[in-house]
VOGU-3710 file (C-alpha; in Angstrom, 3 decimals, decimal comma):
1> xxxxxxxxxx> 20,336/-157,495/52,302  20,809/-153,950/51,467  24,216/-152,840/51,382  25,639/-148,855/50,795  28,934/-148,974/49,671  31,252/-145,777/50,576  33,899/-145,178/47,512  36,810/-142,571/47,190  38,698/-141,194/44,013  41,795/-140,216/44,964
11> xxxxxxxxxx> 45,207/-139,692/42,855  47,573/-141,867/42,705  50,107/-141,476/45,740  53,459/-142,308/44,180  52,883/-139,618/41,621  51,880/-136,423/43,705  54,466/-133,923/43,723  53,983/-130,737/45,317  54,500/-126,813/43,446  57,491/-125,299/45,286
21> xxxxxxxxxx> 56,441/-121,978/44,345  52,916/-122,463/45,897  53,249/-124,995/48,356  50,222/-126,651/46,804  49,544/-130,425/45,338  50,379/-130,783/41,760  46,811/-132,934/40,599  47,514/-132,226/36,689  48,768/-135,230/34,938  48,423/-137,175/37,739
31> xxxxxxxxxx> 46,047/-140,470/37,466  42,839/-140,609/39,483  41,875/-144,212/40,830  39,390/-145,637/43,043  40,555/-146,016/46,586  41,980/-149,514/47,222  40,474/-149,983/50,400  37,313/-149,182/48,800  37,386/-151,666/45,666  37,932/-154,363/48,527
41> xxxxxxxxxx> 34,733/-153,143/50,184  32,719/-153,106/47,037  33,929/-157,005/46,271  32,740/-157,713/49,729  29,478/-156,208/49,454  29,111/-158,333/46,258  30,158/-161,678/48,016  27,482/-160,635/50,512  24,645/-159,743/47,869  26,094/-163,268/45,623
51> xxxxxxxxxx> 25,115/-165,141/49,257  22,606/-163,309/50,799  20,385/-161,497/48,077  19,530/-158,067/48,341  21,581/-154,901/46,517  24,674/-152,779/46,756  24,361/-149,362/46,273  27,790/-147,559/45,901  28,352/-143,752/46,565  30,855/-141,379/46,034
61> xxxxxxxxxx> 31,200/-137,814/46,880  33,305/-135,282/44,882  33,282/-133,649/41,610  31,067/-135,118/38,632  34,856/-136,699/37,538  34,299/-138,940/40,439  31,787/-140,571/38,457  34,554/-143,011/36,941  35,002/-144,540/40,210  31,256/-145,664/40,588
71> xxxxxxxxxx> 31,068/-146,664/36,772  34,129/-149,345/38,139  31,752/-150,218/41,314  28,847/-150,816/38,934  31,303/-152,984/36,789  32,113/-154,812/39,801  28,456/-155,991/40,074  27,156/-152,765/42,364  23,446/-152,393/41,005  23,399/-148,728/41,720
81> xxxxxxxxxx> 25,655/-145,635/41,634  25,387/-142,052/42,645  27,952/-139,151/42,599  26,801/-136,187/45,517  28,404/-133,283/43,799  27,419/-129,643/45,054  29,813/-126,806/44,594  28,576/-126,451/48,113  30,681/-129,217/49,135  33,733/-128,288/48,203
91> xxxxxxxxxx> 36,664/-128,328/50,624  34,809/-130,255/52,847  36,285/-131,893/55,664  35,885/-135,568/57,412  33,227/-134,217/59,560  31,162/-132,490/57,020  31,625/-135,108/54,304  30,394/-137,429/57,550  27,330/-135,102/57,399  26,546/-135,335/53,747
101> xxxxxxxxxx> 27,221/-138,936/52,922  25,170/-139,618/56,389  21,587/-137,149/54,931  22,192/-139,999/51,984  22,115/-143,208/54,031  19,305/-142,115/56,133  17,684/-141,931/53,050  18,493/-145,272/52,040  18,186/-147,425/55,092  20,620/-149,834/54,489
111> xxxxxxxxxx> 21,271/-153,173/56,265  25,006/-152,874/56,175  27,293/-149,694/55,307  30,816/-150,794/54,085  34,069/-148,663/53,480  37,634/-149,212/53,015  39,860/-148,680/56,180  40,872/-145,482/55,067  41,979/-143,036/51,909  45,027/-143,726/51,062
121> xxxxxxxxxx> 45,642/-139,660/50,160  44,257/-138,332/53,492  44,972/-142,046/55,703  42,146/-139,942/58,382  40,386/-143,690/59,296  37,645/-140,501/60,454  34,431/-140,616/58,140  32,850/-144,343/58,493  33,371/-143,837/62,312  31,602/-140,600/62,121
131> xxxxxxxxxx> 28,661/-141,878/59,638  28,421/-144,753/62,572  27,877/-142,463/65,574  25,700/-139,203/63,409  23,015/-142,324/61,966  23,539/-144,107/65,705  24,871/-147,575/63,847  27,435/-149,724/65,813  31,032/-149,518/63,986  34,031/-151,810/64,001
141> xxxxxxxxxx> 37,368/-151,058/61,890  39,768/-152,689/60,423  37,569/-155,996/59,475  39,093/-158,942/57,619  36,460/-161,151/58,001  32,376/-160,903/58,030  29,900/-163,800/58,734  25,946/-163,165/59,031  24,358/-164,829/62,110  21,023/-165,366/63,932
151> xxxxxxxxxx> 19,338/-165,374/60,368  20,955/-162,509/59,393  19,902/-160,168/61,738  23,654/-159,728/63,002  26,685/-160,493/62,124  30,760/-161,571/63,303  33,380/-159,942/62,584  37,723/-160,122/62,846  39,066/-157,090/63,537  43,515/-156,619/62,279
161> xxxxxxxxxx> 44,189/-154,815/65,649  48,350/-154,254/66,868  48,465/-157,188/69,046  46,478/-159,351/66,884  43,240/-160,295/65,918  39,671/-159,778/67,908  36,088/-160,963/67,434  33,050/-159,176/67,635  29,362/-159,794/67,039  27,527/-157,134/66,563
171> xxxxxxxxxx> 23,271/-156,317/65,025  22,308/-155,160/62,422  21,919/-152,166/60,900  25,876/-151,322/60,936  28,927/-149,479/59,574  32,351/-151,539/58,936  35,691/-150,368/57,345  37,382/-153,123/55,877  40,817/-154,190/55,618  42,726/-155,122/52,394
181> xxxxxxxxxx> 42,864/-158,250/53,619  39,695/-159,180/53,411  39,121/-160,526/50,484  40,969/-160,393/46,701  38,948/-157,825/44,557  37,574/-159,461/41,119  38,270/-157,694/37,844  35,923/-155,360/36,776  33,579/-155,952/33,514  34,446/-154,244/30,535
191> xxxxxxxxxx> 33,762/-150,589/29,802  30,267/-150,118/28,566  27,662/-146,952/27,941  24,804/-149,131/30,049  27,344/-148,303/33,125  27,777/-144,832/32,814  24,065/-143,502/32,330  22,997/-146,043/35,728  25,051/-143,355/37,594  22,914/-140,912/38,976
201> xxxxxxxxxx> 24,107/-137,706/40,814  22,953/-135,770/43,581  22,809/-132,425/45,365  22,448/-130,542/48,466  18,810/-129,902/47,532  18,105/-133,370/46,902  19,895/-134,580/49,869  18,075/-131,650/51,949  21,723/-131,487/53,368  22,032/-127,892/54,899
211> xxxxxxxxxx> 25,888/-128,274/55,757  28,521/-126,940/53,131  32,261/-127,059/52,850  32,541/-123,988/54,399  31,248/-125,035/57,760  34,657/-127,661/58,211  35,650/-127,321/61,597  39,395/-128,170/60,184  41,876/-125,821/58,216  45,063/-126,753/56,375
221> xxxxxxxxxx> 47,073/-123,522/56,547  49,763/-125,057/55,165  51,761/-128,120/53,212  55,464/-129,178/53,210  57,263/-131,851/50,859  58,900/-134,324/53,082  61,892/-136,633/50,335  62,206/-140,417/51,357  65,930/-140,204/49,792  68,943/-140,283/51,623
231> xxxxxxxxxx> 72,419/-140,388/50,875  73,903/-143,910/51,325  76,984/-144,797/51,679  77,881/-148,214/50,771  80,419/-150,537/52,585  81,785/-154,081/51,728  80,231/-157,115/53,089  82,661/-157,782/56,663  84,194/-156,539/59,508  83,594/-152,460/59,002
241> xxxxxxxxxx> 80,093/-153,110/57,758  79,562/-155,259/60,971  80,839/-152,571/63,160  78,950/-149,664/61,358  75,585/-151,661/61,892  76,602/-152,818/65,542  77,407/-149,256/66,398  74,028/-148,242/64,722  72,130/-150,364/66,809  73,893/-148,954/70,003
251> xxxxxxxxxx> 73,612/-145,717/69,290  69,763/-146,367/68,877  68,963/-146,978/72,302  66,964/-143,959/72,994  68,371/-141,826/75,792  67,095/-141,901/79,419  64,170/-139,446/79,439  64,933/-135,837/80,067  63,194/-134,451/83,574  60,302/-131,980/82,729
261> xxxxxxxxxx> 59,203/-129,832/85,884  54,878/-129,804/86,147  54,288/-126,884/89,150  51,306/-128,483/90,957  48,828/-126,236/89,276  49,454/-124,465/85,863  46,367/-122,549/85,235  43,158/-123,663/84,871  42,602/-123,952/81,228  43,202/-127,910/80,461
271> xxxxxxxxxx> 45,010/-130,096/77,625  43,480/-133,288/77,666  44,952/-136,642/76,585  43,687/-139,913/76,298  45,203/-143,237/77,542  43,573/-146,093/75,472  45,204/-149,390/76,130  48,835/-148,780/75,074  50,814/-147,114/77,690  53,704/-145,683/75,305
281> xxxxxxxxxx> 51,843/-144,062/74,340  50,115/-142,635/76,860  53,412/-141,280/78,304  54,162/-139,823/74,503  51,270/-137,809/74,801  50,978/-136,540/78,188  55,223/-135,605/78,228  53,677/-133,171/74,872  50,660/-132,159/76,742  52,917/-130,773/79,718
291> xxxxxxxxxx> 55,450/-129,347/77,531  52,846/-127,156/76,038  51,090/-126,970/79,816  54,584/-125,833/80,785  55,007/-122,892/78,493  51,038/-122,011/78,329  49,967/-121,853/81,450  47,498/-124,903/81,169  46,580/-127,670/83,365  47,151/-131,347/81,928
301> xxxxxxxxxx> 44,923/-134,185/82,867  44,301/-138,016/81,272  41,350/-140,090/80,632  41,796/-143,546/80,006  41,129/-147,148/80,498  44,491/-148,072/81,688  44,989/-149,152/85,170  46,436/-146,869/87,248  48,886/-148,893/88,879  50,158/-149,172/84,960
311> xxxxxxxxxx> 50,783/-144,984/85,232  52,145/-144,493/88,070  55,014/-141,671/87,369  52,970/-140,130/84,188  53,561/-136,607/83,729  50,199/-134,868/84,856  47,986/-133,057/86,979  45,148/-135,744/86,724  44,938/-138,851/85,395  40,643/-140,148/85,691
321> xxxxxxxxxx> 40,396/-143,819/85,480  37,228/-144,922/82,702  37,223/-148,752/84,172  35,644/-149,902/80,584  36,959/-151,754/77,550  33,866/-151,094/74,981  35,133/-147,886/72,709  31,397/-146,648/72,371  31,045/-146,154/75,965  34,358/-144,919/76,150
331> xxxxxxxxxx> 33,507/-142,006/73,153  30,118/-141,467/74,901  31,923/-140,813/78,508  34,691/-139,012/77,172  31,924/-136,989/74,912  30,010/-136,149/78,045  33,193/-135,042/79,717  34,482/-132,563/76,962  30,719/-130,897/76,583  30,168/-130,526/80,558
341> xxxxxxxxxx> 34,374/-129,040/81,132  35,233/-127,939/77,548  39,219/-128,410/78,117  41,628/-126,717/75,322  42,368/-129,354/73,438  42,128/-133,337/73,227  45,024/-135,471/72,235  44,312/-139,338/71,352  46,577/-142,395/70,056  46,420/-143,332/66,600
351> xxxxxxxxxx> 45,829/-147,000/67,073  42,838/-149,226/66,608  40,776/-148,147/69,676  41,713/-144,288/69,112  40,933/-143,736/65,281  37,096/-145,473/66,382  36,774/-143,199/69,573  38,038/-140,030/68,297  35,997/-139,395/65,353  32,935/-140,833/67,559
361> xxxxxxxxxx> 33,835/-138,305/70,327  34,149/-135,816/67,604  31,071/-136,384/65,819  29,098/-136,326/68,817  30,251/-133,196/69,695  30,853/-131,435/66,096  33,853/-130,992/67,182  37,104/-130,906/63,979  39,261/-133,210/64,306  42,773/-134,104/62,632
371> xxxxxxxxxx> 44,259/-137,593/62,396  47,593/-139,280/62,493  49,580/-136,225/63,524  53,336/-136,360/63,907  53,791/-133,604/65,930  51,567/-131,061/67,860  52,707/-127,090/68,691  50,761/-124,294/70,422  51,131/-120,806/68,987  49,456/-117,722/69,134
381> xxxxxxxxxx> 46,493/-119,444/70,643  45,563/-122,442/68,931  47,259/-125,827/67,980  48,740/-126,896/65,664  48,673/-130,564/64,449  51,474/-131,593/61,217  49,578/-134,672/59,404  51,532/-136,964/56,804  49,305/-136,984/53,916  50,068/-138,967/50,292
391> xxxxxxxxxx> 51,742/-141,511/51,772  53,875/-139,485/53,942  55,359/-137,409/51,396  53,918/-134,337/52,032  53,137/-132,887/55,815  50,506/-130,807/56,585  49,588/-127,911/59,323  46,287/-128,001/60,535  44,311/-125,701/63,052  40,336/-126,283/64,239
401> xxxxxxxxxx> 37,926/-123,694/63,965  36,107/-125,435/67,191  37,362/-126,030/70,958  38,401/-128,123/72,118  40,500/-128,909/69,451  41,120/-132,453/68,426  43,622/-134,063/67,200  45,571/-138,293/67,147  49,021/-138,856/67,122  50,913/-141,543/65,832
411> xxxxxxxxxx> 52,961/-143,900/67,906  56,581/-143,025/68,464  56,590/-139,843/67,047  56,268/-137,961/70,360  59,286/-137,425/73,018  59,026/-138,824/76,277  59,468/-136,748/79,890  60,104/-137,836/83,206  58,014/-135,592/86,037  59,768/-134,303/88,719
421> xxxxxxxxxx> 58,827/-131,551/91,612  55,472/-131,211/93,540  53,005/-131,865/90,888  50,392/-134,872/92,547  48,033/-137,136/89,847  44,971/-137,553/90,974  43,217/-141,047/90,443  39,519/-140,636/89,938  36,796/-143,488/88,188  34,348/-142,865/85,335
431> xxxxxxxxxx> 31,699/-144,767/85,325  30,679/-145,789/81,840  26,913/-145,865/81,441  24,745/-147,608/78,604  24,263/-150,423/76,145  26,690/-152,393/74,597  25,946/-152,663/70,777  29,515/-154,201/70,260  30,139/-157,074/71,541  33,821/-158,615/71,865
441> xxxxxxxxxx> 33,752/-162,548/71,592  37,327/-163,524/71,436  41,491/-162,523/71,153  43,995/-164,216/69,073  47,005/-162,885/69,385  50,357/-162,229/67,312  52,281/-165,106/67,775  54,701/-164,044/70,662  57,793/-164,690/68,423  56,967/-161,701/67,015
451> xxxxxxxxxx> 57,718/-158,309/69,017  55,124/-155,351/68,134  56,552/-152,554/65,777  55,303/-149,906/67,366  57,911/-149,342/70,366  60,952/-151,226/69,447  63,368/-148,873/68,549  65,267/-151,722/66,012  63,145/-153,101/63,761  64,222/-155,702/60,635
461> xxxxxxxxxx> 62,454/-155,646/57,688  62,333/-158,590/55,320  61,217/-158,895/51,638  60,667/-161,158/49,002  64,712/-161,665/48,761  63,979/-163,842/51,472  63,359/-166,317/49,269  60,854/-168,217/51,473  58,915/-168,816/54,742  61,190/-171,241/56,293
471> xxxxxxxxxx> 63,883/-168,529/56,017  62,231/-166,365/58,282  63,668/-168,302/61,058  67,283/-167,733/60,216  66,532/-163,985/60,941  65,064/-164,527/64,473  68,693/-164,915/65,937  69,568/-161,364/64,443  66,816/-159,885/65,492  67,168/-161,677/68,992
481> xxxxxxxxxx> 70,860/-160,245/69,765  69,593/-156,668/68,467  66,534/-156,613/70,702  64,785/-156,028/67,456  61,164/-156,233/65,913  60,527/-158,352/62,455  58,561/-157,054/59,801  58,019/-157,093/56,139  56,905/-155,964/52,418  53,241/-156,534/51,941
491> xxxxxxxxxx> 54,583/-159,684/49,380  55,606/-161,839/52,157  52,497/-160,858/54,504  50,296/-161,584/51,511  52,478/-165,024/51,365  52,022/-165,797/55,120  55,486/-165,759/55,668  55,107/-163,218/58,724  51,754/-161,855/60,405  50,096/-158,958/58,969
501> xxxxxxxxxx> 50,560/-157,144/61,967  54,018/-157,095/60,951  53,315/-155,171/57,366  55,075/-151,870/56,930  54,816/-149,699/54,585  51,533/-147,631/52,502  48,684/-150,089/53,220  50,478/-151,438/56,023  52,122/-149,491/59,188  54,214/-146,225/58,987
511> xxxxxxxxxx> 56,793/-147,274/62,158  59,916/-144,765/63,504  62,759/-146,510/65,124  65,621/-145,317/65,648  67,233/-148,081/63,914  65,612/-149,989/60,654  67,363/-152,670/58,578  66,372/-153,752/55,289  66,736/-157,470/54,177  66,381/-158,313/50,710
521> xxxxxxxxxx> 63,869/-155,881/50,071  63,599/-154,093/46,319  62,607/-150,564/47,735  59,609/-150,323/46,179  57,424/-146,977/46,881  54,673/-148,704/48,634  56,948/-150,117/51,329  59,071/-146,682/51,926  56,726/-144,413/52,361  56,313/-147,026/55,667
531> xxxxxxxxxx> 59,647/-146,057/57,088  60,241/-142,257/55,972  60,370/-141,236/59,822  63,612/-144,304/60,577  66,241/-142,875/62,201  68,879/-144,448/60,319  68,242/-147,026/57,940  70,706/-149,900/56,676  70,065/-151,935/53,753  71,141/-154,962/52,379
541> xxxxxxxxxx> 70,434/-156,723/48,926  72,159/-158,470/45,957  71,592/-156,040/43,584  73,303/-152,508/43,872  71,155/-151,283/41,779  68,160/-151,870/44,153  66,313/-149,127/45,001  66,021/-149,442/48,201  69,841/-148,180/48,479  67,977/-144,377/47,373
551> xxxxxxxxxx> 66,162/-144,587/51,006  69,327/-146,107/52,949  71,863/-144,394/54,934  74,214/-147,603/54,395  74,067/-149,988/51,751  75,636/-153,372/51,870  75,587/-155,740/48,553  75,743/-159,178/49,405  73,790/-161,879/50,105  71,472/-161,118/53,093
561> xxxxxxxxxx> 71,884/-164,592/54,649  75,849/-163,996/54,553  75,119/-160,590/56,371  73,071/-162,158/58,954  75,517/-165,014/60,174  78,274/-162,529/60,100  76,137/-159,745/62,173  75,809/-162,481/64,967  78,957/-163,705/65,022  80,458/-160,207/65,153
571> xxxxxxxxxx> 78,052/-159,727/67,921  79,159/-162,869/69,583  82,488/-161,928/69,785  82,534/-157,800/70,613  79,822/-158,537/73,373  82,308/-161,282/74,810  85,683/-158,964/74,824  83,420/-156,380/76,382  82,175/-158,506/79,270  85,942/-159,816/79,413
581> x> 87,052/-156,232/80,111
//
């Protein structure tokens, strides 16, 4: 079993800072490490090699410093390294770096190509889906689980999705990205010369790779700092704290949808969203879409594989029906659409299903394309897509050099419209043609206790302060009265305390309700970063000296349990006067 590897240097998140006088990342002094994602791929692929035979190759692409992070890969138990570095390369983007690492593999022939899920600097999810569909390998993200069958010739795998978990079987040769829940990465040998001269680096002209860093269809033109701190103000454990939350909560409820008028026919340039599954979502994007339609001149229409009947009052021109549930097709039919009526742009949802069609659809039709946006704007001609990058501390603007221009958004981030006037969707079906090299097998879903992050405007996050599992049901009734969503530090995911659907935070899920509450949770960096975009956010913990009280709006010291049984008896009683008036 031959296995390529796909590794990332990147600096270390909690320590970027950016230059206010140039607007540009600070990278001096700050620590380089190998992408954790990454260091649980290469521990996979040396399980796999441990069971199955064979060799791991691990690769890297970057400057010759990027060499440290394949001498750790080869001190992992990788038996070969190389570094592709080419001044040629530099300021590549996902698309090109796609290109490069994929001359490499082709070169190689592997069995199995492995990556982490993403970088935790850029968070794009972009290049293994791109290597997938340039080398034509099935892909599946996201993987927590891998188990060879039919003598090795294929193999099942779990996929983390939103709603839970899914299983797919799928032949070999293939490209995975792999959770960081797959597996617990060993500790690497010690430092030794033998590692560092098995690395072997290569070029363009050894790669015969004609594609440089200047031919990235994506351009930052700028970057912004984005500060997790707020300005808390802290109130005693009791009545006003009770009322200050309560009125929090209320106040959350997002307001009824403002009315957007669509004329029936705004020019005849289109914006193009996609509807994948989640049907937030799908509003989120087309209400932007027309907005931009509205002031433009452009026509909006959908795609998707949601059923119409699901739609019926979304805000568009068009909405064309793909009646299909297997992404490849999906990113081949979508594909074929954008080549044969080359719309403006293409807006996509940044969950499981749209960070594996997007970069397909992108790859397949060299097309840039920028990931995870928070917000989109069109100006003087061309889009503009604002990415969280670092961990969501710094934000930036992005424009394509190709049309249509491309672009996912994250969940939540985007305002919803109501339609009103004369404007008439139009329901039309795709067909999707072709083979199916993925192959879904089975659903297990989040326990239903547990309402999904993405969507609830409350959500209560719970940390190690919790003290244990069978505490986690003394929250429920909180969360019950508040209409809220329970999540948690990666700690108590990694305990099994709560699914790890329900992780927030760096290698978990960024989520932006209106209203977040803290429970006994330290405030470390890794779980902030997760809730930078929270409307308000309350926290409670024994310590005032906690740090989570830097990222909190109000701060309550007290015992979280206390807090709790007082929130729902305060509830209780102001929901019972009200009703009594």
């Amino acid at each position: 079993m031959k296995v390529v590897v796909l590794v990332k240097q990147i600096p270390d998140v909690n320590r970027i800072e950016l230059d206010p006088s140039t607007l540009r990342i600070r990278r001096e002094g700050v620590p380089l490490l190998m992408n954790s994602f990454d260091r649980k791929a290469i521990e996979e692929s040396v399980r796999i090699k441990e069971k199955m035979g064979g060799e791991v190759i691990a690769v890297t692409m970057g400057p010759p410093a990027s060499k440290d992070v394949i001498v750790e890969a080869l001190r992992m138990g990788s038996d070969r390294g190389y570094v592709i570095s080419d001044r040629r390369f530099a300021g590549a983007d996902t698309y090109i770096t796609a290109r490069v690492l994929s001359s490499f593999i082709t070169g190689i022939k592997p069995d199995l190509v492995l990556a982490g899920k993403y970088s935790l600097d850029g968070e794009t999810s972009q290049v293994p889906p791109e290597i997938a569909t340039i080398i034509g390998y099935p892909f599946k993200s996201a993987v927590t689980k891998i188990e060879f069958i039919r003598d090795g010739q294929a193999v099942s795998v779990e996929q983390e999705r939103e709603d839970g978990m899914s299983l797919f079987e799928m032949d070999l040769p293939a490209v995975l990205s792999v959770s960081e829940k797959i597996n617990r990465a060993r500790m690497p040998l010690p430092p030794s010369p033998d590692f560092e001269e098995r690395v072997r680096f290569l070029d363009s002209s050894k790669l015969q790779c004609e594609v440089g860093g200047a031919d990235s269809p994506t351009v930052v033109m700028g970057t912004e700092a984005v500060s997790n701190y707020r300005k808390v103000r802290f109130l005693n454990m009791g009545e006003e704290a009770f009322r200050c939350v309560l009125e929090l909560a209320e106040g959350s409820v997002p307001a009824e949808a403002e009315e957007l008028h669509l004329p029936p026919d705004c020019g005849k340039e289109e914006l193009w969203g996609v509807a994948l599954n989640d049907v937030q979502t799908a509003y989120e994007i087309a209400s932007k879409l027309s907005e931009i339609a509205l002031e433009n001149g452009f026509r909006v229409r959908i795609i998707g594989n949601i059923e119409p009947g699901k739609l019926n009052d979304l805000l568009c021109h068009e909405y064309e029906y793909i009646d299909c549930s297997e992404n490849e097709l999906i990113a081949d039919t979508i594909a074929s659409e954008v080549l044969n009526r080359k719309p403006r742009c293409i807006i996509l949802p940044s969950t499981v299903d749209g960070r594996e069609i997007a970069p397909s659809i992108a790859a397949r039709t060299g097309l840039g394309l920028t990931a995870d946006c928070i917000d989109l704007r069109f100006a003087e001609g061309r889009l503009l897509q604002y990415k969280p990058a670092f961990g969501g501390g710094i934000v930036a603007s992005i424009t394509s050099r190709t049309v249509p221009e491309m672009a996912t958004v994250r969940q939540g981030m985007l305002r919803r419209r109501k339609g009103t006037g004369t404007h008439r969707m139009i329901v039309s079906t795709l067909k999707a043609n072709g083979a199916v090299k993925v192959r879904r097998t089975g659903h297990i879903p989040v326990d239903g206790t547990y309402r999904p992050l993405h969507g609830s405007n409350i959500v209560i996050g719970l940390g190690r302060g919790l003290r244990g599992s069978e505490n986690v049901r003394k929250i429920l009734p909180l969360a019950e009265r508040l209409g809220a969503a329970v999540g948690g530090t990666r700690p108590i995911v990694d305990a099994g305390w709560i699914p790890r659907q329900q992780q927030i935070g760096l290698t978990g899920t960024s989520i932006s309700p209106g209203l977040y509450i803290a429970l006994g949770i330290s405030g470390q960096d890794n779980h902030v970063v997760g809730i930078r975009y929270a409307g308000k956010v309350v926290a409670v913990n024994s310590r005032q000296d906690a740090p989570i009280f830097r990222y909190a709006d109000i701060g309550i010291v007290g015992d979280l349990f206390e807090f709790v049984e007082g929130m729902c008896k305060y509830i209780d009683i102001h929901r019972t006067a009200k009703d009594l008036n």
